[in-house]
C-alpha positions as CSV (number, residue, x, y, z in Angstrom):
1,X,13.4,15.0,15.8
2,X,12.5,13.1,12.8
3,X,11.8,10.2,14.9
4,X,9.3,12.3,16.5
5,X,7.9,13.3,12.8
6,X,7.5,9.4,11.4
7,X,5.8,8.7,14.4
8,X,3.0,11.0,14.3
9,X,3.1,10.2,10.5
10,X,2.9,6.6,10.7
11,X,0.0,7.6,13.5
12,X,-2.5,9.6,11.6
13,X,-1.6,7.7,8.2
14,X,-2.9,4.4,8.8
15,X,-6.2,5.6,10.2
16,X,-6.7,7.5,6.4
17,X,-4.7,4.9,4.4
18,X,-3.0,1.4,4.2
19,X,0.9,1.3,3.7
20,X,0.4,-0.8,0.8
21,X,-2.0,1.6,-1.1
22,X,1.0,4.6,-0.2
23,X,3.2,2.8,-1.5
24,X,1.7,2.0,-4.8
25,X,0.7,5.8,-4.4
26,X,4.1,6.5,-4.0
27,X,5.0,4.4,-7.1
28,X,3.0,5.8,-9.0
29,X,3.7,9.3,-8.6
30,X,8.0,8.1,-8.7
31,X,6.7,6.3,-12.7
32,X,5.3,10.2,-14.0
33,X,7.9,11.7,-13.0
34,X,10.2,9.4,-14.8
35,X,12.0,8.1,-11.6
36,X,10.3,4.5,-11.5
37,X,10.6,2.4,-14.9
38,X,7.1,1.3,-16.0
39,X,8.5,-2.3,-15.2
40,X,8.9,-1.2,-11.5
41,X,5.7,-0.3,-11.4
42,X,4.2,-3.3,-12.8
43,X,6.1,-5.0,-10.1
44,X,5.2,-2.8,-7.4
45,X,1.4,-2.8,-8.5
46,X,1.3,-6.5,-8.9
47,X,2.6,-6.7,-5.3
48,X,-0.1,-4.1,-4.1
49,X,-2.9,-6.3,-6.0
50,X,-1.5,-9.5,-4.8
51,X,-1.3,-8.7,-1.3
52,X,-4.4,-6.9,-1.2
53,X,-5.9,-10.2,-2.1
54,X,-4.4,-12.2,0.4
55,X,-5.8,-10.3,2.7
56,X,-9.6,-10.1,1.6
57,X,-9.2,-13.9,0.9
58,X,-8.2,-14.3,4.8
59,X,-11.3,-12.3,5.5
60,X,-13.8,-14.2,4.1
61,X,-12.2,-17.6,5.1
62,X,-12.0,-16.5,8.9
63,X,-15.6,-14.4,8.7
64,X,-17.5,-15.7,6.1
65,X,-19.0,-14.1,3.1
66,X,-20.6,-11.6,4.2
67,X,-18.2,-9.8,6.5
């Protein structure tokens, strides 16, 4: 059953939302309400920024600037 579940999640998630930016969601809500050091977070979000960067560098090197 919850196989069933995460699979119509991880459906209908990715077409509203990357699993990087849920997870720094996710972080984020975990650091106010005191579950996630500030430190974790840093880390997490530096990940998330990192990452995300990787990615639009990719972009641009495969379509050009103005994709």
């Amino acid at each position: 059953m919850t196989q069933a579940v995460k699979a119509f999640a991880d459906k209908h998630l990715e077409r509203f939302i990357s699993r990087k930016f849920l997870a720094w969601i996710t972080a984020t809500g975990l650091c106010f309400g005191g579950t996630l050091t500030s430190g974790d977070w840093v880390a997490v979000t530096l990940a998330y920024i990192g990452s995300q960067a990787l990615v639009d560098l990719a972009v641009q090197w495969k379509h050009g600037k103005n994709s």
